[in-house]
ChimeraX commands (.cxc) that place a marker at each C-alpha (Angstrom):
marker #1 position -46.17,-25.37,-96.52 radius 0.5
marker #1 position -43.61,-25.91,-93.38 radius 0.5
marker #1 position -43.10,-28.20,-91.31 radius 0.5
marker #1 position -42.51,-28.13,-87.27 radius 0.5
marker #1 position -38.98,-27.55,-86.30 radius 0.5
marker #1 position -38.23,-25.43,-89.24 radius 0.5
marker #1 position -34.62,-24.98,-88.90 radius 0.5
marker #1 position -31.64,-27.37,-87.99 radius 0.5
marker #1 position -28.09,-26.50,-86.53 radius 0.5
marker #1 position -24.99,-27.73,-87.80 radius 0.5
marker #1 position -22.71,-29.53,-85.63 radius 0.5
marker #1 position -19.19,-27.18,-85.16 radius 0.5
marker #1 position -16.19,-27.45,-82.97 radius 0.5
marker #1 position -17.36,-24.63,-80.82 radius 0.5
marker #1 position -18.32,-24.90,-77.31 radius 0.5
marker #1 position -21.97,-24.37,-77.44 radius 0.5
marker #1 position -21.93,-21.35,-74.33 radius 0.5
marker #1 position -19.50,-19.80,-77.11 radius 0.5
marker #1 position -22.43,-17.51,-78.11 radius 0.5
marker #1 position -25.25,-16.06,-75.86 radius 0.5
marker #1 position -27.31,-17.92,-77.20 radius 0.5
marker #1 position -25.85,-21.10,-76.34 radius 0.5
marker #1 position -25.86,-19.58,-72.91 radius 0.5
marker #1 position -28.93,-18.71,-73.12 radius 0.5
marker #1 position -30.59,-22.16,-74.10 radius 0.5
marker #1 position -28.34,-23.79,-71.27 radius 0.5
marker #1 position -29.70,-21.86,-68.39 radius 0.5
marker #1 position -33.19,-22.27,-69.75 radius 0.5
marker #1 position -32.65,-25.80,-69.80 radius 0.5
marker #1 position -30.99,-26.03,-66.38 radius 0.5
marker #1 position -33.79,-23.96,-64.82 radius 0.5
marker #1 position -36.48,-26.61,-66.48 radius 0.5
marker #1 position -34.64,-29.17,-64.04 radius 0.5
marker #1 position -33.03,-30.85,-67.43 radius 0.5
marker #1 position -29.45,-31.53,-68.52 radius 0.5
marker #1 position -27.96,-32.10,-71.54 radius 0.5
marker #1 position -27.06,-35.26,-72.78 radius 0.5
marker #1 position -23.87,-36.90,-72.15 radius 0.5
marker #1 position -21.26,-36.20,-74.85 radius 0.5
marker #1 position -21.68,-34.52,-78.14 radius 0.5
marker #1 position -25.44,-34.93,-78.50 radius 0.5
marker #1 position -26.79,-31.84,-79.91 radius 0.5
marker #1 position -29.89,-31.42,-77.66 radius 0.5
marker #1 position -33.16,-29.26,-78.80 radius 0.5
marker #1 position -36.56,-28.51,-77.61 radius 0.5
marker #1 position -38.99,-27.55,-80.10 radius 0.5
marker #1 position -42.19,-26.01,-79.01 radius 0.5
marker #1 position -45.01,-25.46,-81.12 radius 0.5
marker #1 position -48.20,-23.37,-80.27 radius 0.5
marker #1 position -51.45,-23.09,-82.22 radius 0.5
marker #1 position -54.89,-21.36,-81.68 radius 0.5
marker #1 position -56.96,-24.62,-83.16 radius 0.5
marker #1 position -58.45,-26.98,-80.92 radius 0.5
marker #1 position -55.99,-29.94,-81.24 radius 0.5
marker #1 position -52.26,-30.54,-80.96 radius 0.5
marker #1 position -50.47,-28.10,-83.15 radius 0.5
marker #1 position -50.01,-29.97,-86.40 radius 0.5
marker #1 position -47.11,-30.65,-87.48 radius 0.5
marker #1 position -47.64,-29.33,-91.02 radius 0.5
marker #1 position -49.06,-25.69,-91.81 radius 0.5
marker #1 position -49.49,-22.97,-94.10 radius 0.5
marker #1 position -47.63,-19.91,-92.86 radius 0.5
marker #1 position -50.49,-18.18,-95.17 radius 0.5
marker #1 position -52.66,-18.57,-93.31 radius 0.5
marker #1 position -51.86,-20.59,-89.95 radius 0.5
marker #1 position -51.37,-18.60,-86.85 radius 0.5
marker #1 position -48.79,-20.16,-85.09 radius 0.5
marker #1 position -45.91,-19.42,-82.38 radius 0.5
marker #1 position -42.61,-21.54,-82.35 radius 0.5
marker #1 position -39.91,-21.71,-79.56 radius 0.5
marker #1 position -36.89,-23.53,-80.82 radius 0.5
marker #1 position -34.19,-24.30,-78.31 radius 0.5
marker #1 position -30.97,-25.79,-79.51 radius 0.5
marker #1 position -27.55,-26.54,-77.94 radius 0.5
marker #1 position -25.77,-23.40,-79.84 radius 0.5
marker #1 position -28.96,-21.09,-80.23 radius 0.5
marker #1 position -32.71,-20.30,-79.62 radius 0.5
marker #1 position -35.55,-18.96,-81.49 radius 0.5
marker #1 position -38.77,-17.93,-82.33 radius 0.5
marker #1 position -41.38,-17.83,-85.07 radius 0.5
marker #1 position -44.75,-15.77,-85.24 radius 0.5
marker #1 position -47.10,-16.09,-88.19 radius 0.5
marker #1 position -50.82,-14.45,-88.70 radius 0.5
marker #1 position -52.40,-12.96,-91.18 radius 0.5
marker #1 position -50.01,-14.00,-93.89 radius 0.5
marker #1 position -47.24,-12.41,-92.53 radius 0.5
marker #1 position -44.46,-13.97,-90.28 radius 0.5
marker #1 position -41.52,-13.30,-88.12 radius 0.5
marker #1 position -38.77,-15.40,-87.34 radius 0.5
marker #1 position -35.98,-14.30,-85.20 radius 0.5
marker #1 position -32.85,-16.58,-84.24 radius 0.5
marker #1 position -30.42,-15.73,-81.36 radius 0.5
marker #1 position -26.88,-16.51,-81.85 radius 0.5
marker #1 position -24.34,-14.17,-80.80 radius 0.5
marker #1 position -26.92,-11.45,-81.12 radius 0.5
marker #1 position -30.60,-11.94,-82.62 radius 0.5
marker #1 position -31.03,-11.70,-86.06 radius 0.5
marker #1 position -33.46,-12.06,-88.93 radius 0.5
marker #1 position -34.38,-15.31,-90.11 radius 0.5
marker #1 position -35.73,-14.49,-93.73 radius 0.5
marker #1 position -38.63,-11.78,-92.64 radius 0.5
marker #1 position -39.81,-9.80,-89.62 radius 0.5
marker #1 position -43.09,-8.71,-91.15 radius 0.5
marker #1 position -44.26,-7.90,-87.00 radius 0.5
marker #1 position -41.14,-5.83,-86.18 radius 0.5
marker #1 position -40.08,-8.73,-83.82 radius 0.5
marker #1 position -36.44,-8.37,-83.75 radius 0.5
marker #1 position -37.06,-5.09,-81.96 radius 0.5
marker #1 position -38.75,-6.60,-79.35 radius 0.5
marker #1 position -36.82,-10.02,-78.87 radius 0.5
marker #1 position -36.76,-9.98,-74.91 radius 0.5
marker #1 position -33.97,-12.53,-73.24 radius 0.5
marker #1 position -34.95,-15.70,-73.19 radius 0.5
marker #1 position -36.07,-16.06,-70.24 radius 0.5
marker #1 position -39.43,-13.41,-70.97 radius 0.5
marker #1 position -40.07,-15.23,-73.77 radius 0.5
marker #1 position -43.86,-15.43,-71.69 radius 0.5
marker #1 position -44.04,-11.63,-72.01 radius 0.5
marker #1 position -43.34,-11.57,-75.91 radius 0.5
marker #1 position -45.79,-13.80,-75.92 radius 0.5
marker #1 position -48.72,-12.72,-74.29 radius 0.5
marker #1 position -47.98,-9.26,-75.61 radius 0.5
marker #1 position -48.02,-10.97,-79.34 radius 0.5
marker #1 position -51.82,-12.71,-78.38 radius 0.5
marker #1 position -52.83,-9.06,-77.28 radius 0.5
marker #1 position -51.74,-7.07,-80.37 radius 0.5
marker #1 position -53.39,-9.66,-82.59 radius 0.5
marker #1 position -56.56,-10.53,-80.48 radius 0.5
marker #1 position -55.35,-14.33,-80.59 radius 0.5
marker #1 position -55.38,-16.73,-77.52 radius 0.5
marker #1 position -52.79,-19.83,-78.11 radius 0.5
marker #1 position -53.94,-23.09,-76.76 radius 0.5
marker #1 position -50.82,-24.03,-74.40 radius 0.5
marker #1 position -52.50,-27.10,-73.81 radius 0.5
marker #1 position -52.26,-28.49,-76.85 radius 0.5
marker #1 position -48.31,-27.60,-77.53 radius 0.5
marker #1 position -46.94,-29.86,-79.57 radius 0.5
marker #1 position -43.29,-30.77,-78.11 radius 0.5
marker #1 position -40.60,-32.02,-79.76 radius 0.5
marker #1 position -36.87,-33.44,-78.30 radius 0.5
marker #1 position -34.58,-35.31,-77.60 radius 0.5
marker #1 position -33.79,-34.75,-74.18 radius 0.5
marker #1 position -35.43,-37.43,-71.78 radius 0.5
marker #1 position -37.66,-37.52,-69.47 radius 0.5
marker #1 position -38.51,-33.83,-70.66 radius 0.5
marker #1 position -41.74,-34.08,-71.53 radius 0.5
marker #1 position -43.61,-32.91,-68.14 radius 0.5
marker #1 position -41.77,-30.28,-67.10 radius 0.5
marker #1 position -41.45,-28.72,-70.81 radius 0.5
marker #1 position -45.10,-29.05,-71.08 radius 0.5
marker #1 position -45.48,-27.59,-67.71 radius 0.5
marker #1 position -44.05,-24.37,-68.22 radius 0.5
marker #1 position -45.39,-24.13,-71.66 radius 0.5
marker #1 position -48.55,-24.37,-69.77 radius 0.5
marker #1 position -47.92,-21.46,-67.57 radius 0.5
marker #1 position -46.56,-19.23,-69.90 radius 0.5
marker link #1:1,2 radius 0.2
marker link #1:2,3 radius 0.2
marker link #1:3,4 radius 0.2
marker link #1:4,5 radius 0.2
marker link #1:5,6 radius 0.2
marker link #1:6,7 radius 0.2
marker link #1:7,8 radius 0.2
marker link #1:8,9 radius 0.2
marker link #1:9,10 radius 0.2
marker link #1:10,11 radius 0.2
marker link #1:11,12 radius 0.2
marker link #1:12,13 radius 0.2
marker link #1:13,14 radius 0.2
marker link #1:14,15 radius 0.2
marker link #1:15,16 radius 0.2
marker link #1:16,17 radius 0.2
marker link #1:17,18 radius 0.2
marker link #1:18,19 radius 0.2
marker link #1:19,20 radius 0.2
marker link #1:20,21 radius 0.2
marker link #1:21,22 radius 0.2
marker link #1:22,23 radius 0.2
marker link #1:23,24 radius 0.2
marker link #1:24,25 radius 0.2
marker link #1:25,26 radius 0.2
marker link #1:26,27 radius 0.2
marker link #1:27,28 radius 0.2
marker link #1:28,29 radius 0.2
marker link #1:29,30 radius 0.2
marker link #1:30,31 radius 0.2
marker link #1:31,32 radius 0.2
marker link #1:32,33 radius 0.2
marker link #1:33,34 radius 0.2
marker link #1:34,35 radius 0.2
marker link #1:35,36 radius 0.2
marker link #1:36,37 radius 0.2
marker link #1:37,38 radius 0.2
marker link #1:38,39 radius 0.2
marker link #1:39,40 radius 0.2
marker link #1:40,41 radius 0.2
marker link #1:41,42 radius 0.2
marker link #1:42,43 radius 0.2
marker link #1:43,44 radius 0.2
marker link #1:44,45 radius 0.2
marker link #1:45,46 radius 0.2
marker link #1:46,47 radius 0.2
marker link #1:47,48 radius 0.2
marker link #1:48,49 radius 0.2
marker link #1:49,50 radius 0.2
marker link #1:50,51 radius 0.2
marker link #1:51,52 radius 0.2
marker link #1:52,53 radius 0.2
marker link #1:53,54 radius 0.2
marker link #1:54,55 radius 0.2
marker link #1:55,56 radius 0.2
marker link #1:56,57 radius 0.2
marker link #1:57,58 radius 0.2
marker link #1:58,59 radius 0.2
marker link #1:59,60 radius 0.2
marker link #1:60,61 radius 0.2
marker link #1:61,62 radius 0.2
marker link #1:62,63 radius 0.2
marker link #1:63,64 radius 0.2
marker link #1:64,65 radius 0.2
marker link #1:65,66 radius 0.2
marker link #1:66,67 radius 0.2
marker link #1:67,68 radius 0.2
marker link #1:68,69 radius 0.2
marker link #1:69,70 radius 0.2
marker link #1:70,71 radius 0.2
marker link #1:71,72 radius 0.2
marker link #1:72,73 radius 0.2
marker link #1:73,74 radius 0.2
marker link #1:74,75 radius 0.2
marker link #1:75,76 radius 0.2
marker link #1:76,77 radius 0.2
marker link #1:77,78 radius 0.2
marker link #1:78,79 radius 0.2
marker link #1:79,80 radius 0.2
marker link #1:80,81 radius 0.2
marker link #1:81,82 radius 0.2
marker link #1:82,83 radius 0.2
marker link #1:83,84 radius 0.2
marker link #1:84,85 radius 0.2
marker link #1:85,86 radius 0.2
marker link #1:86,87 radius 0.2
marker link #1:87,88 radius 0.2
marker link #1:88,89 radius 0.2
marker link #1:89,90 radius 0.2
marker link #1:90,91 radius 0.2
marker link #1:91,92 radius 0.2
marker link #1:92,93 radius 0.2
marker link #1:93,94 radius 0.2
marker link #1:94,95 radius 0.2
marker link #1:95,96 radius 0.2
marker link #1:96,97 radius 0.2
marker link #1:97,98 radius 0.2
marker link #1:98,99 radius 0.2
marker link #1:99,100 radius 0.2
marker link #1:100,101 radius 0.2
marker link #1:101,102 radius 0.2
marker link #1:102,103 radius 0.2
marker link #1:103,104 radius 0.2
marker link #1:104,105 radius 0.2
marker link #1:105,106 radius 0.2
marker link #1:106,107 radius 0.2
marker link #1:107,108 radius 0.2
marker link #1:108,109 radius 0.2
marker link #1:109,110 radius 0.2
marker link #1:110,111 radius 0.2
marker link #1:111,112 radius 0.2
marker link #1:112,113 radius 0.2
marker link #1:113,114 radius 0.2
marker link #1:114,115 radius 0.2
marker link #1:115,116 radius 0.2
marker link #1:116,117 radius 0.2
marker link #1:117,118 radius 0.2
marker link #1:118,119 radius 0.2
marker link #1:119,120 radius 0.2
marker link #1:120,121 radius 0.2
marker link #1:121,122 radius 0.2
marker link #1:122,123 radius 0.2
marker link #1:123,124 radius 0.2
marker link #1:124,125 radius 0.2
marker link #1:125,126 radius 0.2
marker link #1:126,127 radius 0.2
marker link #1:127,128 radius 0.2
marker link #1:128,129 radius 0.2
marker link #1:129,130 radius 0.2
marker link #1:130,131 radius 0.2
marker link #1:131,132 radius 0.2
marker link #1:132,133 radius 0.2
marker link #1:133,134 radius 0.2
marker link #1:134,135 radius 0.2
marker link #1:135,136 radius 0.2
marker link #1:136,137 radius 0.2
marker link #1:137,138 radius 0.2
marker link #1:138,139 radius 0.2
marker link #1:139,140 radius 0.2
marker link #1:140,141 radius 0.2
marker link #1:141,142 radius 0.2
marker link #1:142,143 radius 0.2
marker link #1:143,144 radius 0.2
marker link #1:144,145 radius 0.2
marker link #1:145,146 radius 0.2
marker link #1:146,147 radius 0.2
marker link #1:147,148 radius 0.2
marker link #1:148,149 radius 0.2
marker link #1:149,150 radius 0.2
marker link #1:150,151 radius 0.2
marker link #1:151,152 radius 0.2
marker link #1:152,153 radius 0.2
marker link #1:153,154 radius 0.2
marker link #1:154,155 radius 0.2
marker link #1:155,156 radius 0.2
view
């Protein structure tokens, strides 16, 4: 069993644009109208996509859910792709990377952030799947984030 917002950063002394991935996450959230929070906050945006009829939940089975994640964080960004008992998880740092598995062959394919859409309308093609962006669940702590996050989720 996992839970939503699988993995946590750790807070460093780094300048969070100090990778490309930090870059990355700070354009994405600068084109989303949004701005980090004052100070040392370590901001994320955790995005959660499911092909059941209700919010994603915030507990599943990676065994057998069929799920796609989009985890934004002040240093990196991610995603996560499970169906069929198999998964994917790919994390973008200085360079993506492996998370534990890549059972899809994902890290291949790991477009920049910003066609994160395409990756994922190509992933509901290859596996006959249709993720209900309407019922994202959305996760942070960035405020008043809420609408446009759920907005572009919406027209991914």
């Amino acid at each position: 069993m996992r839970g939503f917002g699988m993995y946590r950063t750790t807070a460093n002394s780094q300048h969070p644009w100090s990778t490309l991935g930090g870059a990355a996450a700070a354009s994405w959230l600068t084109e989303r109208g949004l701005s980090a929070p004052p100070g040392n906050l370590r901001w994320h945006a955790e995005i959660a996509l499911d092909v059941v009829d209700d919010i994603a939940p915030l507990q599943f089975d990676d065994r057998v859910a069929t799920r796609f994640h989009l985890d934004l964080y002040f240093e990196e960004w991610g995603f996560f792709f499970c169906h069929g008992g198999r998964a994917s998880w790919i994390r973008v740092t200085d360079v993506p990377f492996v998370h534990g598995r890549d059972d899809f062959q994902l890290l291949a394919q790991t477009p920049p952030l910003s066609d994160i859409g395409t990756l994922l309308r190509g992933v509901e093609r290859d596996h006959g799947i249709q993720f209900r962006r309407d019922r994202a669940r959305i996760r942070t702590n960035l405020q008043r984030a809420e609408a446009p996050l759920r907005a572009w989720v919406e027209a991914l």
